[in-house]
Backbone bond lengths (Angstrom), bond angles and torsions (degrees), N, CA, C in turn:
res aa  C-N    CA-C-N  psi(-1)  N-CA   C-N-CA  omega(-1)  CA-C   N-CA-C  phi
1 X - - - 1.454 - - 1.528 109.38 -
2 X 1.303 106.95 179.32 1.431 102.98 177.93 1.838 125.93 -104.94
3 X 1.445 88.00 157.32 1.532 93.53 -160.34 1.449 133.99 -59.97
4 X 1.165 116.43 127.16 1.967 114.44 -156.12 1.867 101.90 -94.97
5 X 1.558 120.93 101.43 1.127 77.21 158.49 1.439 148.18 -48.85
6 X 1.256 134.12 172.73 1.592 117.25 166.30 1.392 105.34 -116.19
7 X 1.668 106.71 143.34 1.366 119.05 -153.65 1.811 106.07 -66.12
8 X 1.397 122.32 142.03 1.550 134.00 -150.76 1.794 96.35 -82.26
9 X 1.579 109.41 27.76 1.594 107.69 -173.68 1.615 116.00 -114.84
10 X 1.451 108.80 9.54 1.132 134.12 -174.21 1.460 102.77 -135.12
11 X 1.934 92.67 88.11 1.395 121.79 -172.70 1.864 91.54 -69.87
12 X 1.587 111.51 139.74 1.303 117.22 -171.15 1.507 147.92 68.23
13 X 1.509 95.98 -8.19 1.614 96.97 169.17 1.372 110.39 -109.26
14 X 1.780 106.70 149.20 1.507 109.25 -162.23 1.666 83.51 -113.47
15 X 1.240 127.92 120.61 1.897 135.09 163.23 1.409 107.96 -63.90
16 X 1.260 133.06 122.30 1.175 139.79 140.62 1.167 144.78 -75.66
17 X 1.415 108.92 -48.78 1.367 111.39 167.51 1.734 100.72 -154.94
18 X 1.393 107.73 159.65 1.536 124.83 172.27 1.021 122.48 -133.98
19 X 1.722 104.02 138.43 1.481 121.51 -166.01 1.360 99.78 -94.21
20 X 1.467 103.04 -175.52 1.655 107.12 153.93 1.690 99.21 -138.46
21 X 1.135 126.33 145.30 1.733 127.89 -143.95 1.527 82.63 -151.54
22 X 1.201 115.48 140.62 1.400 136.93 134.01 1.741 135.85 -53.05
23 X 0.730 116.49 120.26 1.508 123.08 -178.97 1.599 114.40 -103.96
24 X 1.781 88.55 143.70 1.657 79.10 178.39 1.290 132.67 -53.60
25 X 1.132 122.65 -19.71 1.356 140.46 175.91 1.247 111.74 -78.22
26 X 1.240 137.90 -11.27 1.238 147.83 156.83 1.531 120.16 93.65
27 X 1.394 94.67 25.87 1.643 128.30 -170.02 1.934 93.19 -99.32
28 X 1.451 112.04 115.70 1.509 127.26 122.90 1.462 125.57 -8.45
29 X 1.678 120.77 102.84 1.066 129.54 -175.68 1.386 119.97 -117.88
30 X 1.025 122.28 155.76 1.491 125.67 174.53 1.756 104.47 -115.88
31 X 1.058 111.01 118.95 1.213 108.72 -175.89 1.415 98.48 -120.77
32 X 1.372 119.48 138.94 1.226 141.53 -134.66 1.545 91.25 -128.35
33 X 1.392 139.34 92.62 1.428 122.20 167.43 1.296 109.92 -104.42
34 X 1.654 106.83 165.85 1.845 100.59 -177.15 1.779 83.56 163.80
35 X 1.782 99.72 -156.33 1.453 113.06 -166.38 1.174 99.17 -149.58
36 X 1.803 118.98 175.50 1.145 115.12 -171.28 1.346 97.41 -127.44
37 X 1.076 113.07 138.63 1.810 128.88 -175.95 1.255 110.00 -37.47
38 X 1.231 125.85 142.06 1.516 137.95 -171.40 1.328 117.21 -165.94
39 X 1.491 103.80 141.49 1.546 117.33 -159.99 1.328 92.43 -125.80
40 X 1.402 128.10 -76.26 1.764 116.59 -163.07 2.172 80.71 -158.39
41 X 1.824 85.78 149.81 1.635 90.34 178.23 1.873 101.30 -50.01
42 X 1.321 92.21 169.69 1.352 102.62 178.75 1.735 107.59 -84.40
43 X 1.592 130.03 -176.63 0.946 138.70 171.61 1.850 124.89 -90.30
44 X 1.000 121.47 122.48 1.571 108.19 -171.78 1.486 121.51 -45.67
45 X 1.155 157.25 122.95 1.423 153.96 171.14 1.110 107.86 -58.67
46 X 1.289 132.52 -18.90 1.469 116.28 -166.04 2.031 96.97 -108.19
47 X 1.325 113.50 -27.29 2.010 105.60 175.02 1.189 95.67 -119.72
48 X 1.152 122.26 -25.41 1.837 101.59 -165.09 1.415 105.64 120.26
49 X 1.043 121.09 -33.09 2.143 127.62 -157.71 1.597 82.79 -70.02
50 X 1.798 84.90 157.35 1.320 102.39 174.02 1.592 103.82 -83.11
51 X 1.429 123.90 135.54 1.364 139.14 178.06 2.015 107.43 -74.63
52 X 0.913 100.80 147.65 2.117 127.27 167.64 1.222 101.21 -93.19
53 X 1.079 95.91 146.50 2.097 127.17 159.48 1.509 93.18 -45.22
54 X 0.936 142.36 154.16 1.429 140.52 139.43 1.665 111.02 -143.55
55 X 1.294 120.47 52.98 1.220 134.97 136.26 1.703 81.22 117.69
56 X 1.943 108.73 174.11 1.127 110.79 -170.01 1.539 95.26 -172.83
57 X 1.900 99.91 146.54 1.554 110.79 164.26 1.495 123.02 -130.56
58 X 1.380 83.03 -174.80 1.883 79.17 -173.87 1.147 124.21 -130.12
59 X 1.180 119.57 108.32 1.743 155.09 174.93 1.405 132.56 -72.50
60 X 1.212 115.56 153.47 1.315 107.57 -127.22 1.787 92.78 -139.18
61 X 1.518 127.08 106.36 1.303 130.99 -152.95 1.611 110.32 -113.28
62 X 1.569 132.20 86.02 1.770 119.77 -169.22 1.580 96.03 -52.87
63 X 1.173 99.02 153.46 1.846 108.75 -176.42 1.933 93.37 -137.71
64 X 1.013 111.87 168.10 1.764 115.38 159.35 1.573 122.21 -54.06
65 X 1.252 103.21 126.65 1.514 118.01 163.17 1.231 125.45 -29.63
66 X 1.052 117.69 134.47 1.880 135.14 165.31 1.256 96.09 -69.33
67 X 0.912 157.53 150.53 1.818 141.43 108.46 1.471 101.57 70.04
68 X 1.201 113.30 -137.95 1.224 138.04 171.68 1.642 108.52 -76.97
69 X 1.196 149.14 14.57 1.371 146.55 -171.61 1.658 104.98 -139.12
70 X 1.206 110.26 126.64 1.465 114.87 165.04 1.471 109.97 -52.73
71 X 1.742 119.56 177.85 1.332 117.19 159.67 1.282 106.45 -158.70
72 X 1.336 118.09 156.49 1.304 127.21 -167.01 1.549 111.08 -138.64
73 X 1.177 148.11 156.22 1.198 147.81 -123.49 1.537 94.90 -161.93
74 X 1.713 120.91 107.34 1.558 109.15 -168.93 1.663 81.09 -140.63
75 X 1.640 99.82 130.13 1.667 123.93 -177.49 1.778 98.86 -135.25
76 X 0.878 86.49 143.20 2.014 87.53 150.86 1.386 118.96 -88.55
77 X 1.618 102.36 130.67 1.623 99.93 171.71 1.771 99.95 -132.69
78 X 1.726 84.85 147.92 1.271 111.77 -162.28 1.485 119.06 -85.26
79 X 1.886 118.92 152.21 1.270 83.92 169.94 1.834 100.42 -126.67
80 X 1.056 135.48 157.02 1.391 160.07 -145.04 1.312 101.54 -110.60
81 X 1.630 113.81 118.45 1.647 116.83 160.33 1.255 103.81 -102.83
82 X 1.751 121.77 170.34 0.790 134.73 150.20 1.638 113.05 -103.23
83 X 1.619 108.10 125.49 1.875 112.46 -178.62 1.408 92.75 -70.33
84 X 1.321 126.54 -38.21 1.423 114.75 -151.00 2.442 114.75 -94.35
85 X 1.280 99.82 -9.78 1.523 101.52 -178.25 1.395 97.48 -159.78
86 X 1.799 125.98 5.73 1.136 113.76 148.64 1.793 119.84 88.10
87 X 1.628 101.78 -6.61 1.268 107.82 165.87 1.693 128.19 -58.33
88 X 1.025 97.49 127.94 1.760 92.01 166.77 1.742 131.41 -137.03
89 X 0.965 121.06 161.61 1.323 105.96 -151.73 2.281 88.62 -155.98
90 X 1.567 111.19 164.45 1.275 103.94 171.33 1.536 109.39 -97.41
91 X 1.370 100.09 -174.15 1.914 95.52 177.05 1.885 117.54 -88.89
92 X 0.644 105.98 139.92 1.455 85.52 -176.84 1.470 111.27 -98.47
93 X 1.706 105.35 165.55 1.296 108.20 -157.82 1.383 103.07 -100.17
94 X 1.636 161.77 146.11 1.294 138.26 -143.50 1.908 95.73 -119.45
95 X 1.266 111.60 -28.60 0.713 126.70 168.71 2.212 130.85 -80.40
96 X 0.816 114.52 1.86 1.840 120.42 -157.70 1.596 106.11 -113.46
97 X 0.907 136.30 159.28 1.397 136.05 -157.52 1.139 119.20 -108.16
98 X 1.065 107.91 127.46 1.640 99.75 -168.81 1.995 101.56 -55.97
99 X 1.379 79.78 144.56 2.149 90.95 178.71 0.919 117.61 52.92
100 X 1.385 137.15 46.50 1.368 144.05 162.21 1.487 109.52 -178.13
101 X 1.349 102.28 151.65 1.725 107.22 -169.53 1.678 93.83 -108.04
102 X 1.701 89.37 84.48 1.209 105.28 167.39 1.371 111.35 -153.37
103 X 1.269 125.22 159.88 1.553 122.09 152.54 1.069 140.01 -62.70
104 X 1.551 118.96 165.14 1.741 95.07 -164.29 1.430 105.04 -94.41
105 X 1.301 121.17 -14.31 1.587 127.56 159.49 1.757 115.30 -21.51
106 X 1.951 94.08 -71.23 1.174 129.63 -170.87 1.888 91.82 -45.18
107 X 1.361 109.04 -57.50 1.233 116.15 -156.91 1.789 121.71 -67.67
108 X 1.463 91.44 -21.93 1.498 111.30 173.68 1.441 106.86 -83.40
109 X 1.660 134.41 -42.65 0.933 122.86 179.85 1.648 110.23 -72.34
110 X 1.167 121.49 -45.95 1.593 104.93 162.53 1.341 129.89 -28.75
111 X 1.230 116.18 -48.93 1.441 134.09 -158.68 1.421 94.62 -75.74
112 X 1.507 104.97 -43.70 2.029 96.02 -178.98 1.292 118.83 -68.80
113 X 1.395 95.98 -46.83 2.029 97.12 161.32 1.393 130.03 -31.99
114 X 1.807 99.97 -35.59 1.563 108.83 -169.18 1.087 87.91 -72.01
115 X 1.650 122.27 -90.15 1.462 137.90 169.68 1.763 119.51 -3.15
116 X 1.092 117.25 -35.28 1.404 117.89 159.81 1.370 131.46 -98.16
117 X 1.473 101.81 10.81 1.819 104.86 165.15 1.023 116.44 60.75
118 X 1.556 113.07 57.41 1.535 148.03 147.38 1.677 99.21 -88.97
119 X 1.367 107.79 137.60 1.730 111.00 177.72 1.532 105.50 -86.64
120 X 1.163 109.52 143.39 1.507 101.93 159.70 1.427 139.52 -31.66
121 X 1.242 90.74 -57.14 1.805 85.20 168.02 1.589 107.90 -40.51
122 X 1.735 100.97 -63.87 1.710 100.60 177.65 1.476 116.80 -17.58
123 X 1.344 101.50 -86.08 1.271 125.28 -166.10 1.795 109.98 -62.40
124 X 1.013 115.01 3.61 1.761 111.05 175.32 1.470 103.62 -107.89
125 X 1.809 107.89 -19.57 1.683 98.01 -178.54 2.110 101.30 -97.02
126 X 1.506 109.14 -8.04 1.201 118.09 161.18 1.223 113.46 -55.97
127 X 1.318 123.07 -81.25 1.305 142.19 -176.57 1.785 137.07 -66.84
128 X 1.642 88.33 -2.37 1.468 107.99 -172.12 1.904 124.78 49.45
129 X 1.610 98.35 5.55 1.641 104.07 171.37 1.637 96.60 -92.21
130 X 1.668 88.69 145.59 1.752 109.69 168.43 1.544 138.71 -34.93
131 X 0.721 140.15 169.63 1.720 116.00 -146.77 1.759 88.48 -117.66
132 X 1.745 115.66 -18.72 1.830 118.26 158.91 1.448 94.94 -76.82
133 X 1.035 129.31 -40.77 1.544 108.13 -170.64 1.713 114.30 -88.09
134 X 1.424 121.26 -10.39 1.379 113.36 148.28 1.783 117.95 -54.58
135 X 1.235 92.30 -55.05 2.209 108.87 -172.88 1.286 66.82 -44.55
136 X 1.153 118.64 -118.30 1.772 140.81 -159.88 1.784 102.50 9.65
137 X 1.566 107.51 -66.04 1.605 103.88 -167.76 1.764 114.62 -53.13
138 X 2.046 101.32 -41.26 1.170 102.31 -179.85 1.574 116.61 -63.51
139 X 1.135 116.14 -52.85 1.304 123.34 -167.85 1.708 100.12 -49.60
140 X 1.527 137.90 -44.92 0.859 112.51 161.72 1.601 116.17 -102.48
141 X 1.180 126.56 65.93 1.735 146.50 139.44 1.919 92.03 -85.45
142 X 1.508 99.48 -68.53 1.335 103.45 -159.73 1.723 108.02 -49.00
143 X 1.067 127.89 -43.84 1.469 157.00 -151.38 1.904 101.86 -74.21
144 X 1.272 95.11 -56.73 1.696 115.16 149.82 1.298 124.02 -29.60
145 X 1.177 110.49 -63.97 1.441 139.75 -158.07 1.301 108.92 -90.44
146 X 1.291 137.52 -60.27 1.703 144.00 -157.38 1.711 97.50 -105.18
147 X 1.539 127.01 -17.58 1.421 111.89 -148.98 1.561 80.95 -134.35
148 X 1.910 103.95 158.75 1.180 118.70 174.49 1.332 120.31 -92.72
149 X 1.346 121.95 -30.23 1.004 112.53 176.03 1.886 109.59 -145.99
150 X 1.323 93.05 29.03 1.781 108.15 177.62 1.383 107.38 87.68
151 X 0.903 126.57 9.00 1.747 125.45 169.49 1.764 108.66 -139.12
152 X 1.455 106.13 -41.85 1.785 98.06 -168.88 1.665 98.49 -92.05
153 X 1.020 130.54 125.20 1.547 137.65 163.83 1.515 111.27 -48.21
154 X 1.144 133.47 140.30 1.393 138.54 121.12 1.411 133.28 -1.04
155 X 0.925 135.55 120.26 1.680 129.83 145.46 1.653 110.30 -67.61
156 X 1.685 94.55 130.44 1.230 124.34 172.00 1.803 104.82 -47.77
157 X 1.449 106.52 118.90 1.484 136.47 174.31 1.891 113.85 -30.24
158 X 1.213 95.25 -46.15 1.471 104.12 -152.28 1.738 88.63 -136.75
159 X 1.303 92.32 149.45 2.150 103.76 169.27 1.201 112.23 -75.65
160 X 1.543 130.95 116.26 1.190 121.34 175.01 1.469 84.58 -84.73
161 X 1.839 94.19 169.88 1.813 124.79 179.82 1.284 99.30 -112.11
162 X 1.312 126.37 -37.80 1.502 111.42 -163.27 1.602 112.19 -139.75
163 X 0.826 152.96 89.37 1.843 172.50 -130.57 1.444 96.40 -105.15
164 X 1.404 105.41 129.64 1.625 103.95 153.75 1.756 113.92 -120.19
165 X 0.985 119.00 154.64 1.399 118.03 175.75 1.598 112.04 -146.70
166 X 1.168 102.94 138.88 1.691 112.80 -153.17 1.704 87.93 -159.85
167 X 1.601 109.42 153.59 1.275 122.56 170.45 1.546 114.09 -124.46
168 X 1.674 129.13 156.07 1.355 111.80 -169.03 1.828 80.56 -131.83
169 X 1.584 96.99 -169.69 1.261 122.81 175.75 1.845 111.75 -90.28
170 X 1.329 100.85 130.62 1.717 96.98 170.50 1.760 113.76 -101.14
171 X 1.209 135.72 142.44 1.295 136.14 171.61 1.541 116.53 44.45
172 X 1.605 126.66 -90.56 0.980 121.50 175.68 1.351 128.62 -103.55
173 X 1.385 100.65 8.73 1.711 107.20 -177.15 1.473 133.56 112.19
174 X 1.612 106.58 -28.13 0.650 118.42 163.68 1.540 136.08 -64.84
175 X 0.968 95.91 -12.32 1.775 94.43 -176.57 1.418 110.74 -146.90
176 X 1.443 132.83 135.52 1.620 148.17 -146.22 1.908 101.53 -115.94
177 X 1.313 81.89 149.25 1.581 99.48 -177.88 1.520 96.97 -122.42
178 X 1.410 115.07 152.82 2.024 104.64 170.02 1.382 84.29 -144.77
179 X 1.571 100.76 164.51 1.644 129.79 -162.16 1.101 88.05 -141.40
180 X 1.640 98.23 150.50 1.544 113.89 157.27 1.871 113.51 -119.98
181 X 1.039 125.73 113.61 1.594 93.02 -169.62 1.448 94.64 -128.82
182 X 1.817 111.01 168.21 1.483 134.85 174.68 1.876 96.07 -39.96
183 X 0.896 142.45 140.30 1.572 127.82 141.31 1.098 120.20 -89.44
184 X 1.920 133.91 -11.29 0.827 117.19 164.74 1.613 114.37 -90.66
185 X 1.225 111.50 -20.75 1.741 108.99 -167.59 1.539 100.57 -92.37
186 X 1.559 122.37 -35.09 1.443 127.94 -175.52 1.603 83.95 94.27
187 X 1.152 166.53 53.79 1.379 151.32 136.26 1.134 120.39 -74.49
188 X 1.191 149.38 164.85 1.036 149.86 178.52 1.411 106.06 -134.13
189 X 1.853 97.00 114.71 1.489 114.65 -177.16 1.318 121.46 -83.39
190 X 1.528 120.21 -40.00 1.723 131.89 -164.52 2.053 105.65 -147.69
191 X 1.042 85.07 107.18 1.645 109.60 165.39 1.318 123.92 -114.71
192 X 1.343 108.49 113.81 1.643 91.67 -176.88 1.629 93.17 -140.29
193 X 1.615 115.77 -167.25 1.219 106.78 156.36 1.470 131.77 -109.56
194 X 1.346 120.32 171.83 1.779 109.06 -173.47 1.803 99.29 117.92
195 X 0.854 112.30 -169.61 1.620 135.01 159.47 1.660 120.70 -166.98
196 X 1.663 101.51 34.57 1.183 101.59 171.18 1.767 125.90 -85.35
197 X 1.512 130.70 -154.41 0.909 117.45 170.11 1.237 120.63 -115.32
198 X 1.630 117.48 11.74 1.572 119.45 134.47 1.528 139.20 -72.25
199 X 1.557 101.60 6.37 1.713 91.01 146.41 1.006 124.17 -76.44
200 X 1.728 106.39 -36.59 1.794 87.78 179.55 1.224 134.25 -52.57
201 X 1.671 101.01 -41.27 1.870 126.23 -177.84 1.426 106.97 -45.33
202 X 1.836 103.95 -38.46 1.324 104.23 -170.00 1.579 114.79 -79.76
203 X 1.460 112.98 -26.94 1.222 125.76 163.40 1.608 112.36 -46.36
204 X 1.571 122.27 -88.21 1.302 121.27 166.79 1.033 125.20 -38.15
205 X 1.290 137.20 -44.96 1.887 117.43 141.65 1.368 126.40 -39.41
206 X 0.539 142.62 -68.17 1.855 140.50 151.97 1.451 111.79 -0.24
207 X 1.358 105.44 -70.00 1.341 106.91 -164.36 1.560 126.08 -107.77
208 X 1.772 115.70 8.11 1.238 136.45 -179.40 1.294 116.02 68.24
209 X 1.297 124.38 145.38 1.171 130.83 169.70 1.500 119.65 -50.50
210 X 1.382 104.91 -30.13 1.918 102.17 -179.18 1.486 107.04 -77.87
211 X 1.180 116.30 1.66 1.462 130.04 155.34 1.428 121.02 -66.67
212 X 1.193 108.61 -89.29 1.554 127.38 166.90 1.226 103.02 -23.03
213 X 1.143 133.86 -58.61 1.658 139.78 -178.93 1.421 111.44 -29.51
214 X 1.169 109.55 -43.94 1.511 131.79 167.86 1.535 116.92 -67.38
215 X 0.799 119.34 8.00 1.499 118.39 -179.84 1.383 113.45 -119.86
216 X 1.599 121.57 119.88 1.388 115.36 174.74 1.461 131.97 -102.72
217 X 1.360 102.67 5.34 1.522 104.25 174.17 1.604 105.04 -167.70
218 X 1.222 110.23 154.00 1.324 123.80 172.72 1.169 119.77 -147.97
219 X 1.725 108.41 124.55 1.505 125.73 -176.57 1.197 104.66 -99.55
220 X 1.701 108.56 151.45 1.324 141.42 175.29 1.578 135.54 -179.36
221 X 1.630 111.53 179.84 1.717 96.81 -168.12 1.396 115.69 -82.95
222 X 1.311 133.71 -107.79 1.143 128.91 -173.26 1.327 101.39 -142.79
223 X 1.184 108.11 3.53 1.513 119.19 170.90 1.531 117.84 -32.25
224 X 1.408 125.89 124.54 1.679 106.70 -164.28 1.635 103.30 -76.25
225 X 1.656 121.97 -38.80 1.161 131.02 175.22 1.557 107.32 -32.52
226 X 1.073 135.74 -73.15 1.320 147.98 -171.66 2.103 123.78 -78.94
């Protein structure tokens, strides 16, 4: 077939040639082969000596779609001895995402998909990645975004005036989720699970009373909890 450049956003890899590959899914691939730029082995981290080849395979990186065809990005990467204390380590890829054998291209365009309120499903039959390894990217988009350090949340940006709090159904019914959200912005401040009246407590802990102070009304059902 004919020759693809490869796009100039994948600092260090040189394309040689491109396939077109079958996928298990029975999806049209572009497979992207080539190498990754190289100057001299690296230095050991643990003495200093310059490190050896010590054997190498070849891996296989999803990148963004052509057109209508996925593409995937397949190099050999090496792995590095040390002669002198025996350390070894693989090569790393400068471009690939951390925790997933993907690019970080790939991984940014997911993330905007998320961010613009495409569903997963959407965005996994967009992007041709797995619909756990979509959850996975979002969950930490969201994690990014709302939390300080991936477990403690944020305080809400701005003072809301007026709060609503309402509880819904999860899966089969059996078991309740409650929200607290902006009523004027529509955001949603506090999700947790339960529909008792320690979400709220847990809510107003969250966000301090010199918060709340700021708030002049709060809507809800007739729920006695709330």
């Amino acid at each position: 077939m004919q020759y693809i450049r490869f796009p100039s956003g994948l600092t260090g890899f040189c394309n040689s040639k491109t396939t077109v590959e079958m996928a298990l899914s029975g999806r049209e691939v572009y497979l992207l082969h080539g190498e990754l730029e190289r100057y001299e082995p690296p230095h050991c981290p643990a003495c200093g000596q310059k490190m050896h080849i010590h054997g190498s395979r070849i891996t296989a990186l999803r990148h963004l779609r052509f057109g209508s065809r996925l593409s995937a990005v397949s190099l050999e990467k090496r792995r590095y001895r040390c002669p002198y204390c025996g350390h070894t380590e693989m090569e790393s890829i400068p471009f690939k995402a951390d925790g997933h054998n993907i690019t970080r291209e790939l991984l940014r365009f997911t993330r905007d998909l998320l961010a613009y309120g495409f569903t997963n499903k959407e965005v996994s039959e967009l992007t041709g990645l797995s619909k756990n390894t979509v959850k996975e990217i979002d969950l930490q988009r969201l994690k990014g975004k709302y939390t300080a350090d991936g477990t403690t949340l944020i305080k809400p940006e701005k003072q809301a005036r007026f709060l609503g709090v309402d509880e819904f159904k999860l899966h089969n019914g059996y078991k309740y989720a409650s929200l607290i959200i902006d009523m004027e912005s529509g955001h949603i401040l506090w999700l947790s699970h339960g529909k008792r009246k320690r979400t709220v407590y847990d809510f107003i802990n969250h966000v301090g009373e010199a918060w709340m102070d700021g708030v002049e009304a709060v809507s809800c059902d007739m729920n006695s909890d709330f």
